[in-house]
N, C-alpha and C positions, 0 to 999 in steps of 0.2 A: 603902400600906405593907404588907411579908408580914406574916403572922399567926407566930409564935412566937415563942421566945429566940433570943438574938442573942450574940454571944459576941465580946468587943473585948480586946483587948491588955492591959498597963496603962499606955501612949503613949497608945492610941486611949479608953480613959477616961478619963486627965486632960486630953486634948483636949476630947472632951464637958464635962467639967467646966469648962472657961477658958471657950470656945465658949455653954452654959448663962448662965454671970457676966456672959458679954456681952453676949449678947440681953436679961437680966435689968435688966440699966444696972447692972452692979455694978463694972465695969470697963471703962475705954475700950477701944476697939480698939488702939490702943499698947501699950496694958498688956498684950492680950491674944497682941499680936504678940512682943514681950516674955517672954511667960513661955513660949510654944511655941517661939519662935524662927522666926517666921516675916514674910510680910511682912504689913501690913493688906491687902493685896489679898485674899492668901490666907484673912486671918480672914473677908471676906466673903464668899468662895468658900464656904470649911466652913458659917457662919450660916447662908444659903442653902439649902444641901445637908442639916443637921441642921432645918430648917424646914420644908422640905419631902419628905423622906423620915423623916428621925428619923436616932437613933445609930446605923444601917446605913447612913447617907452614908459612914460613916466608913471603911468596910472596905472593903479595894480592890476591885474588880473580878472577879477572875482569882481571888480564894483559893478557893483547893482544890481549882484545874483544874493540869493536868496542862501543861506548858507542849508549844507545839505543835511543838517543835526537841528533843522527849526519844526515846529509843530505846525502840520497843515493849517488852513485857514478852515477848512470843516470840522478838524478837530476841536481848534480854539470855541468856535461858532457854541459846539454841544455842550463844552465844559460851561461856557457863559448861560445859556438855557438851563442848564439844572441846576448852576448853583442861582440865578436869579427868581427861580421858582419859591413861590412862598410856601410855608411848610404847614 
C-alpha cells in the first residue's frame, strides 16, 4: 500500500462505504449490488481490490495522466501563434 492521502470522489466513497458494509456482513452482496448499481461479480471484484490494496483500488488507473492521443503542449502553443497573427 502507498504511504499518504488519497483523495476519492464522492461515487468512489460511498462505494468504500457499501463495499466496508459488506466485508463487515452488514449487508449481502445483493444489497450491495443494489445500492452501487452494480453486478455481485463486480462487488467481489471491488472486496478484493479494497482488501488488498485499500481505498486506492478505487481510483482508476490513468488519473492524472495525460491521455496518450492529446496534442503536445508545443504543438497547441504553434497552432495559437499562427492562427492569432493578424493577416
Amino acid at each position: 500500500m502507498k504511504e499518504g492521502n488519497i483523495t476519492l470522489s464522492q461515487k468512489q466513497l460511498k462505494t468504500l462505504t457499501v463495499i466496508h458494509r459488506f466485508i463487515n456482513k452488514d449487508i449481502t452482496r445483493q444489497q450491495a449490488a443494489d445500492l452501487l448499481g452494480l453486478s455481485t461479480r463486480q462487488i467481489s471484484r471491488l472486496k478484493k481490490g479494497v482488501l488488498a490494496s485499500g481505498p486506492e483500488s478505487l481510483i482508476h488507473k490513468n488519473t492524472g495522466r495525460k491521455p496518450a492521443h492529446a496534442i503536445k503542449d508545443e504543438t497547441k502553443e504553434a497552432i495559437l501563434r499562427i492562427a492569432s497573427k493578424p493577416e
